[in-house]
C-alpha positions as CSV (number, residue, x, y, z in Angstrom):
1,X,-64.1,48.6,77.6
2,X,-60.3,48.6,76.7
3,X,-59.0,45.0,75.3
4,X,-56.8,43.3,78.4
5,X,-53.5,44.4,76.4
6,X,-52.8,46.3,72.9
7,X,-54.5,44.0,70.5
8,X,-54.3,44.2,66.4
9,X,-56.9,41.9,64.7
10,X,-54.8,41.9,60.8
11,X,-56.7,40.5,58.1
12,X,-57.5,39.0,54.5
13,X,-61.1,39.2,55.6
14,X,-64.0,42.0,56.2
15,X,-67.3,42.3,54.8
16,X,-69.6,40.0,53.7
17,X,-71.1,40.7,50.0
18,X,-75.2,40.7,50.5
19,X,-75.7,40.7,46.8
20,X,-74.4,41.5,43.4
21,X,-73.3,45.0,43.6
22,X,-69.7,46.0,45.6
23,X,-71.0,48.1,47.8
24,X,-73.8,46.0,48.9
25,X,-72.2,44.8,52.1
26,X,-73.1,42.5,55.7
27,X,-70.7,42.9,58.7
28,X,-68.4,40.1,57.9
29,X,-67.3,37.5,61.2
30,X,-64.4,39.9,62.0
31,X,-66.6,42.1,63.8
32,X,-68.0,40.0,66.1
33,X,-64.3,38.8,66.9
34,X,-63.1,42.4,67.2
35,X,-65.7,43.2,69.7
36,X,-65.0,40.2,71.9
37,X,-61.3,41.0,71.7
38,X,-62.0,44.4,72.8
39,X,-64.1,42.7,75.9
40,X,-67.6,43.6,74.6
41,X,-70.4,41.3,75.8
42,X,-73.0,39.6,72.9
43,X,-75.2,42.7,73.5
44,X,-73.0,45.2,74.3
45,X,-73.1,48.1,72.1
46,X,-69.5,48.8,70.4
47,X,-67.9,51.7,69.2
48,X,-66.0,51.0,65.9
49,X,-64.9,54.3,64.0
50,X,-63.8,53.1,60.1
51,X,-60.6,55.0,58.4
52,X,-60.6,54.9,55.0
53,X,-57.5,56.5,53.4
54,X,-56.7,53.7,51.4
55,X,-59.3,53.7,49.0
56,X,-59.5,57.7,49.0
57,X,-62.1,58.1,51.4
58,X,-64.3,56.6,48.7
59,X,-68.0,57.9,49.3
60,X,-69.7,54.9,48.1
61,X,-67.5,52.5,50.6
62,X,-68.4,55.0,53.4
63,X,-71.9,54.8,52.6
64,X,-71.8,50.8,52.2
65,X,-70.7,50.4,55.5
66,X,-73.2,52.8,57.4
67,X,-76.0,50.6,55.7
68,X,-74.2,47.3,56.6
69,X,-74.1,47.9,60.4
70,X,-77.5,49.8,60.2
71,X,-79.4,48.3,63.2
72,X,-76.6,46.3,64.4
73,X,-74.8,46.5,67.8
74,X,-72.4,48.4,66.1
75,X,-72.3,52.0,67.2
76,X,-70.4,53.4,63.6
77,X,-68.2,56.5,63.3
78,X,-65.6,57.7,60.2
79,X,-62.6,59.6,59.9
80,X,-61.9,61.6,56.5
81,X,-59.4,63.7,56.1
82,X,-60.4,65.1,52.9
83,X,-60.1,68.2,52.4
84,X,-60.0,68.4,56.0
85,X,-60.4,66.1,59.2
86,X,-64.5,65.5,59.9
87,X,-63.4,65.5,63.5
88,X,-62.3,68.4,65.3
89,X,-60.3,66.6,68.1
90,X,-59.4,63.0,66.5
91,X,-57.0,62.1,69.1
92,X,-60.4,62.3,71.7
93,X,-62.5,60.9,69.1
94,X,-60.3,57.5,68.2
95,X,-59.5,56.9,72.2
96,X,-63.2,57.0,73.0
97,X,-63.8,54.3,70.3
98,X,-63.7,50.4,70.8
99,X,-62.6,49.3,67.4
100,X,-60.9,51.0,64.9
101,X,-60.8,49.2,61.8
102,X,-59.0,50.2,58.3
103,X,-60.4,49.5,55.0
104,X,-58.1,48.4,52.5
105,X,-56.6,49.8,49.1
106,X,-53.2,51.4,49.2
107,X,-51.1,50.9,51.8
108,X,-48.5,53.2,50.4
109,X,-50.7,56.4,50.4
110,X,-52.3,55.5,53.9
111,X,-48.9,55.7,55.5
112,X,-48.1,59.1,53.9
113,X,-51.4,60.5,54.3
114,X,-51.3,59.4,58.5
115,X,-48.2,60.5,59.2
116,X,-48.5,63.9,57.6
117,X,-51.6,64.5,59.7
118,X,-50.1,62.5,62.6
119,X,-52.3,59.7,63.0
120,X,-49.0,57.4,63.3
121,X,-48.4,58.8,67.2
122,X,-52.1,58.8,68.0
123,X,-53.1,55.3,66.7
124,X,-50.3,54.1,68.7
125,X,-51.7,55.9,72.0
126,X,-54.8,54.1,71.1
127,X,-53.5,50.7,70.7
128,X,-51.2,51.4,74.0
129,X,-54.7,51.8,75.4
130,X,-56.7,49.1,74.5
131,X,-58.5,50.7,71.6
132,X,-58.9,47.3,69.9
133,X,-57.4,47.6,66.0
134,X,-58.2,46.0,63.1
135,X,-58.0,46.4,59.4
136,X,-57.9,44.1,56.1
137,X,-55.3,44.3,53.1
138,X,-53.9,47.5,53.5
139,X,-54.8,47.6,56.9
140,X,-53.8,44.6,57.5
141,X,-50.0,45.5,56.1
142,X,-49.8,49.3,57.8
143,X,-49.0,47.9,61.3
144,X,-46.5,45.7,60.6
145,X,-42.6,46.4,58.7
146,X,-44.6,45.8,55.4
147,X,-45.0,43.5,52.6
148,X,-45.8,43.2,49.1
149,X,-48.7,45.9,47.3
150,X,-49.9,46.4,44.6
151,X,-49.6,50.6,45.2
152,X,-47.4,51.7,42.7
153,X,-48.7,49.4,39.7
154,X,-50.1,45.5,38.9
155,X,-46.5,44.2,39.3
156,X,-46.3,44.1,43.2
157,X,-43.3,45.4,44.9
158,X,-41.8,45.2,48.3
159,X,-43.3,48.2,50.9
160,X,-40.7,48.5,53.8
161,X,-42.3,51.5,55.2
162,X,-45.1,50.4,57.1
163,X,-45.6,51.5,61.3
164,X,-43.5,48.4,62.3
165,X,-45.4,47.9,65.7
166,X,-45.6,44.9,64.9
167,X,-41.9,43.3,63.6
168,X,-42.9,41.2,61.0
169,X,-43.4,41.2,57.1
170,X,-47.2,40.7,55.9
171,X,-48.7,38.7,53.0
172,X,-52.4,39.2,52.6
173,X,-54.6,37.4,50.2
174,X,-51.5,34.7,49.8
175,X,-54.1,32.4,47.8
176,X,-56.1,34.4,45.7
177,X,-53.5,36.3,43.8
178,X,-50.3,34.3,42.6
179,X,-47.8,36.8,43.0
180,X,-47.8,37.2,46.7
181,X,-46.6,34.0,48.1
182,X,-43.3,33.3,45.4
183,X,-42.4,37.5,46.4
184,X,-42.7,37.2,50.1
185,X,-40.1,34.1,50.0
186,X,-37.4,36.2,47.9
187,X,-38.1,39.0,50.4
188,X,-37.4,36.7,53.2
189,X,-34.6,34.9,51.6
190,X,-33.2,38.5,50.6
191,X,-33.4,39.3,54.8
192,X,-35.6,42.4,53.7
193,X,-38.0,40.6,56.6
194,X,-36.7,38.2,58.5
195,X,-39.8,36.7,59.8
196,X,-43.2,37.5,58.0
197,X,-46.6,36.1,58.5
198,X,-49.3,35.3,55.6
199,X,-53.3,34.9,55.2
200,X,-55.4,33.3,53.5
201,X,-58.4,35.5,51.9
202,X,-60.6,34.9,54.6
203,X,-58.3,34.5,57.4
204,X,-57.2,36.9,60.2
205,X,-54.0,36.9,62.8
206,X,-54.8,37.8,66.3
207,X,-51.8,40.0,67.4
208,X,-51.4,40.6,72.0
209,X,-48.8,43.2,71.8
210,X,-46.6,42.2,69.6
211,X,-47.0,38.4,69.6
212,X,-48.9,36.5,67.4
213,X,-51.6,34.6,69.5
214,X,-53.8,32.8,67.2
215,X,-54.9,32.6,63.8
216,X,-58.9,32.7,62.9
217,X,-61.2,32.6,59.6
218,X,-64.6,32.8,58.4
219,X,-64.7,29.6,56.8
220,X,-63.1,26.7,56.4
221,X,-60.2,25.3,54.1
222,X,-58.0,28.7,54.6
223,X,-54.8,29.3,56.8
224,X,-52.4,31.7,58.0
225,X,-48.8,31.0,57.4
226,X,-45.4,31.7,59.2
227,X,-42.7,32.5,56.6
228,X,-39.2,32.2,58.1
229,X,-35.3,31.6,56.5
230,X,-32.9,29.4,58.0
231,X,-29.0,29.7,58.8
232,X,-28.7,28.1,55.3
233,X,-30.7,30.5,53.4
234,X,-33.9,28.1,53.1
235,X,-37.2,29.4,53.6
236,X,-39.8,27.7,55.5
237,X,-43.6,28.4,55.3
238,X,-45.0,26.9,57.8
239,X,-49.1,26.4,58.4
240,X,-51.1,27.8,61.1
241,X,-54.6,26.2,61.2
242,X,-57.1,29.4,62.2
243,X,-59.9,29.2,64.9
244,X,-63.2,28.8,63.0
245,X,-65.1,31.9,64.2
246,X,-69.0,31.1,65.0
């Protein structure tokens, strides 16, 4: 069931913590929404296959989300590629999927480890055909120019190097962690993006090719933000209220 056109769901949000420990994890409301987007029915069955190169292919994460979408809809897959792929045709395996989503960590890594092992060309061949993607933090920043990490240190820094499909800088978590939203203006004043757009922990933008459709959250009081200069070298943040997803 390919999504209508290439869709990227790019977000602050994910799972849902089911109790104290980190690993102890409920499919967050982004799931739901990523099936829809990719034209799945409420009792469809959906194929979601989960990268995670930017934590390390941690094996406790991997194991986390196996249990959180035990017994659900969700039909759940991986891709390591430590010390070698799992899968022996990946192109095949990530076309045949639904959803791809990508957990975050560092986005800096991710991009060298996919592009050495050419995930770059075949994630785009599955976006181009309506293999619905979605990812939080790090992969939320991979798809578009880039945006500020934490990947080389606390102090974040500017990460120009990201896929670019879509031609925007990207601010996640822009209210929980005070350095993000003063550095994404200077990078916009400085023209290192000239347009970026910013979410709220908890808050997701809905991308149709490469235009920005909507914004939507998992609760309330959060927003997405559009983060532009002017002729005169002000920036402008301006607010995008999210759909409230059920």
């Amino acid at each position: 069931m390919p999504a209508a056109e290439p869709t990227i769901l790019a977000t602050s949000m994910g799972f849902d913590r089911r109790g104290r420990g980190p690993y102890d994890l409920d499919p967050g409301r982004v799931f739901d929404c990523l099936a829809e987007l990719a034209g799945a029915g409420a009792d469809e069955p959906v194929k979601l296959c989960c990268l995670g190169q930017a934590s390390g292919e941690s094996t406790s994460w991997l194991t986390a989300v196996y249990g959180a979408f035990a017994g659900t809809r969700f039909r759940v897959s991986h891709l390591n590629l430590f010390p070698m792929p799992n899968l022996a045709d990946i192109r095949a395996h990530l076309l045949d999927q639904d959803v791809i989503w990508v957990g975050g960590g560092s986005v800096a890594n991710l991009m060298a480890l996919w592009r050495v092992h050419g995930l770059d060309e075949i994630l785009h061949d599955c976006w181009q055909a309506g293999v619905v993607l979605g990812g939080v933090s790090a992969g939320s920043i991979c798809w578009h120019t880039g945006g500020p990490t934490d990947s080389f240190g606390p102090r974040l820094r500017p990460f120009t190097d990201g896929l670019g499909w879509l031609p925007y800088g990207n601010g996640v978590h822009y209210d929980s962690e005070k350095q993000r939203r003063p550095l994404m203006h200077l990078l916009v004043n400085a023209e290192v993006f000239p347009v970026a757009h910013c979410t709220d922990d908890g808050v997701g933008l809905v991308y149709r090719g490469t235009r920005l459709a909507e914004a939507v959250a998992d609760r309330e009081g959060v927003f997405a933000y559009e983060v532009s200069r002017a002729a005169d070298g002000t920036v402008t943040e301006t607010v995008i209220t999210p759909r409230l997803l059920g």
